[in-house]
C-alpha positions, 0 to 999 in steps of 0.5 A: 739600628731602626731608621727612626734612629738613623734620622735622629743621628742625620739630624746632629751632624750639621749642628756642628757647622752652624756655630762657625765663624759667622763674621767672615761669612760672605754675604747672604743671597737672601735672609729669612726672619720669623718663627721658623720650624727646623726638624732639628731635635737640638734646635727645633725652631729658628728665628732666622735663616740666612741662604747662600747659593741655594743652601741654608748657610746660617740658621739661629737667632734673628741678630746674627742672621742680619750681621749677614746680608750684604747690598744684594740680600733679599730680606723676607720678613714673614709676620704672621706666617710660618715656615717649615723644611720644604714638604716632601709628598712620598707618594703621588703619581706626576703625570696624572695630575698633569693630565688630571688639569687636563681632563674633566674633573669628576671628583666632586660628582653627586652621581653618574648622571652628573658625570654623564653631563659634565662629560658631554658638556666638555664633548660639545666643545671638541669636534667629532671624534676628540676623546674626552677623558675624565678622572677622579670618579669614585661610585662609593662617593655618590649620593645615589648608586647608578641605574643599572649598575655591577656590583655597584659600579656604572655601565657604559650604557648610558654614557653611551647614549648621551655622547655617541660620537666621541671616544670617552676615558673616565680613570677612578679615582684609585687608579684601578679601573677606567669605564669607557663608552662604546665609541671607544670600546668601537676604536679599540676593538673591546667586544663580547670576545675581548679576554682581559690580560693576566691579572686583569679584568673587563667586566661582562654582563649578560655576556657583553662588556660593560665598558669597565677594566681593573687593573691590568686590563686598562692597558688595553685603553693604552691606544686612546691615552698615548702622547709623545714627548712634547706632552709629557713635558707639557703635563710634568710642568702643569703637574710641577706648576700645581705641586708648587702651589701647594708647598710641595717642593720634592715629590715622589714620582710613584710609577714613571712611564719611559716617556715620562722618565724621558721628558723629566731627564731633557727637563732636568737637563735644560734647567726646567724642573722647579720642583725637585723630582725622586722619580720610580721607574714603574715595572710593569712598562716592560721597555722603561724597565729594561731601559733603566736596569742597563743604564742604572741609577741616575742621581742629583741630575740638573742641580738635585732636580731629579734623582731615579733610583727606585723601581716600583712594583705594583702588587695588587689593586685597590680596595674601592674596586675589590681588587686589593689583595686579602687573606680572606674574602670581603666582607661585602663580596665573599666571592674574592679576596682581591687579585695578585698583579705581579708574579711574586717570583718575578718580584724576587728576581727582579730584586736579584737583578737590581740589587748589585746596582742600588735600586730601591724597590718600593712596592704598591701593596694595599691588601693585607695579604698582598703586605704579607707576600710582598714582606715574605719576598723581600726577607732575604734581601732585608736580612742583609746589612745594606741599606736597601731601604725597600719601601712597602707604598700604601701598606693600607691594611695589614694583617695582625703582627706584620708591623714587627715584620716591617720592623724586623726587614727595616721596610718603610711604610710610605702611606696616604693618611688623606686615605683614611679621611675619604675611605674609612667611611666605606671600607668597613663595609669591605673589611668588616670590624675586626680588620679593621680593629686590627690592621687598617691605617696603622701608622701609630703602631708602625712608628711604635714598632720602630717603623719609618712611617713617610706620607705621601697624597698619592694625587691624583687619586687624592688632590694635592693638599698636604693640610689635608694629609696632616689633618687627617693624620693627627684626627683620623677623621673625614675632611668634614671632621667625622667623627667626632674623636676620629676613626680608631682614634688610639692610631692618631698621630702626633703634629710632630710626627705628622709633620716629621713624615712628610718632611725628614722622613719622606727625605730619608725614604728618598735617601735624601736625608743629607740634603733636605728634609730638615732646615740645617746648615749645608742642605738645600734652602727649600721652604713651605710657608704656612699663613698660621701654625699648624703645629700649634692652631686649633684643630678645627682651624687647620683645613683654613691653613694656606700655603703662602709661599714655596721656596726651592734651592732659596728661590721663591717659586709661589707666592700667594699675595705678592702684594700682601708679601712683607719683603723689602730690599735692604 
């Protein structure tokens, strides 16, 4: 049975109970009325929803969702805007967009002289010897390649000169490669001898470092980036704060650091998590690894805030920084086709391991080779009847015929279509024509194969911008609306289907389909409140869209306009 079927059959199950007696009901906590989408095939939209103790307790027709309120019901009359089942990102990372409101924020530089300024701006504020952290750099994005540069990326030098007395971080924007100046370099004792790490790179020329790690060599940064327990709270409820603003009311927490995992537990426990958190333990902190293999899953913790049964993998790096791992070489740098980043032995006996426990295993897979070896691992496993739900993060270039293989192994495809919108532009330099004919965001043949396709922002390598994401999967185009028919326009997908993958199918990616995912009778009241119809606005009106209001277990957590809100007490 394909999991595309699963949801479908999920979504008739509730149905049942929504025709009960609706008279002897107690009274609503809160009453929602307008045009509501439910994600139900049988009753797609809704005129009303009634919420008692956090869950939907009646969804229909406006009349008998108002037989239900009592002297305390809320009523929330939406006018003009529309609501939606709470959406659900698959795949962001939450510390780094907590740390990402902390930072300098690189991602609209012209160039890296920009950055250079930008990044000793914020040094004159801070005292001699403050590290200044950046984020969001992307050398594909300038306007102007950078003087000096190594196959297209800056060097330290002339970050260096310009802030001499303050150890400088700069994360990219793929999370894959931080620069770092010679102050910092200095601290953590990087010079001409420094041997990168397995899997990893620093980068030398002319015998010296330039300044820049891939992949596994950015731990070695790790002594300048480290923060104790009172800042991962800090940064989880800056990141929470921003999710909730955006509509988001689950995220996928793709790679949680052992302190990370540990603030999100006292969080969870003290009742301070407002946005629900489906949390990975990331394999490659080998103590939050072997922590979370002994202790084993931890579901539905403060009241469904946090749930941690899934470990991520990351298996190879990015295809901005030629790290993404690929059957044949760049097209652009014929001397690499990308690196492994985790031994595909240790993968299989890590899934060995973890299997009589439950754990999901998602793994982070953006080559097509890296999809090719991590489907091949995972096909002993799959061919079981348990519902592993092994989920493949990114699946961003595929090789042709291994969509079947997703199909066949019952792999879901947890993807950033907001990728294709910032990416497409130069990764067919990368690629080159036929890959990307062949195998580059194919989230239409995927669904056509019978493949759960969720879809996540993967913030803070992209913003946090759910709108953005459904616009790009519907046009296939760049944010400024290039091209004009969208790139490879055949894989488009449908509004429905765009919405369906951060919504029920995000849920069933989290096996949280029973709960949320869909407005029905029985799940959690969580709600995103458009200011128009996306499913129905023209596609040149989407990106105006604004998130109104989130609502979480039937509280209202953001609002835009509360003065504008038509609510009233009845």
């Amino acid at each position: 049975m394909r999991i595309p079927i699963l949801i479908r059959f999920a979504l008739l199950v509730p149905v049942l109970t929504s025709a009960g007696c609706q008279t002897e009901a107690p009274p609503a906590d809160m009453i929602v009325t307008g045009v509501l989408y439910t994600l139900n095939d049988e009753h797609p939209q809704a005129e009303a929803v009634a919420i008692t103790n956090g869950r939907f307790s009646y969804v229909g027709n406006r009349e008998q969702a108002l037989e239900r309120r009592g002297p305390q019901t809320h009523i929330i009359e939406l006018g003009e805007r529309v609501a939606y089942p709470g959406f659900i990102d698959a795949h962001l990372h939450v510390a780094g967009i907590g740390a990402a409101q902390r930072a300098v924020n690189l991602s609209g530089a012209e160039d890296f002289t920009d950055i250079i300024a930008r990044i000793a701006e914020r040094a004159s504020t801070l005292r001699e010897g403050v590290t200044v952290t950046g984020h969001g750099w992307h050398q594909s994005k300038w306007q102007r390649p950078p003087s000096g540069g190594v196959d297209g990326f800056p060097t330290h030098h002339a970050l260096s000169g310009a802030v001499p007395s303050h150890p400088v971080i700069l994360e990219h924007a793929n999370g894959h490669s931080v620069l770092l100046n010679q102050a910092a370099m200095d601290q953590l004792g990087i010079t001409a001898s420094t041997l990168a790490p397995e899997r990893g790179v620093v980068v030398m020329h002319d015998g010296e470092p330039t300044g820049l790690l891939h992949e596994t060599a950015i731990k070695l940064a790790a002594p300048l980036q480290a923060y104790d327990p009172q800042t991962a709270e800090e940064v989880i409820d800056l990141a929470q704060q921003h999710l909730l603003s955006q509509g988001i009311t689950t995220a996928h927490d793709a790679g949680a650091l052992q302190v990370d995992l540990a603030a999100q537990r006292a969080m969870a426990a003290r009742g301070a998590l407002a946005v629900r958190l489906y949390s990975m333990v990331l394999a490659s902190d080998e103590a939050a690894l072997a922590e979370w293999l002994d202790l084993g899953p931890l579901l539905n913790a403060g009241d469904d805030k946090l749930t941690v049964r899934s470990i991520k993998v990351q298996a190879d790096g990015a295809l901005g920084s030629r790290t993404a791992w690929l059957h044949a070489p760049y097209s652009d740098a014929p001397h690499t086709s990308g690196v492994l980043t985790y031994d595909l032995e240790a993968l299989a006996a890590l899934i060995e391991r973890s299997r009589p426990d439950g754990w999901q295993i998602n793994v982070h897979a953006i080559g097509d080779r890296a999809n090719s070896e991590v489907l091949r691992v995972f096909a002993p496993f799959t061919q079981a009847s348990s519902d592993h739900r092994f989920r493949i993060e990114h699946a961003q270039h595929l090789k042709l015929g291994d969509a079947q293989l997703f199909a066949d192994q019952n792999v879901i495809a947890s993807m950033q279509p907001v990728h294709l919108s910032s990416d497409r532009p130069w990764a067919i330099d990368r690629l080159g024509q036929q890959r990307i004919d062949e195998g580059a965001y194919i989230w239409r043949d995927l669904l056509n194969h019978g493949v759960l396709v969720a879809s996540g922002t993967d913030a803070p390598v992209e913003p946090v911008n759910p709108i953005a994401n459904f616009y790009a999967a519907i046009t296939r185009k760049t944010l400024q609306g290039i091209p004009e028919g969208g790139f490879e326009a055949h894989q488009k997908l449908t509004r429905l289907e765009a919405l369906q993958a951060m919504t029920l199918a995000a849920a069933f990616a989290g096996f949280e389909e029973d709960v949320k995912g869909s407005i029905e009778v029985g799940k959690w009241a969580d709600m995103t409140v458009l200011s128009q119809d996306i499913l129905t606005v023209p596609e040149s009106s989407i990106l105006e869209t604004e998130v109104a209001l989130t609502m979480v277990g039937g509280e209202v957590l953001y609002e835009a306009d509360l003065n504008a809100a038509e609510s009233a007490n009845f």
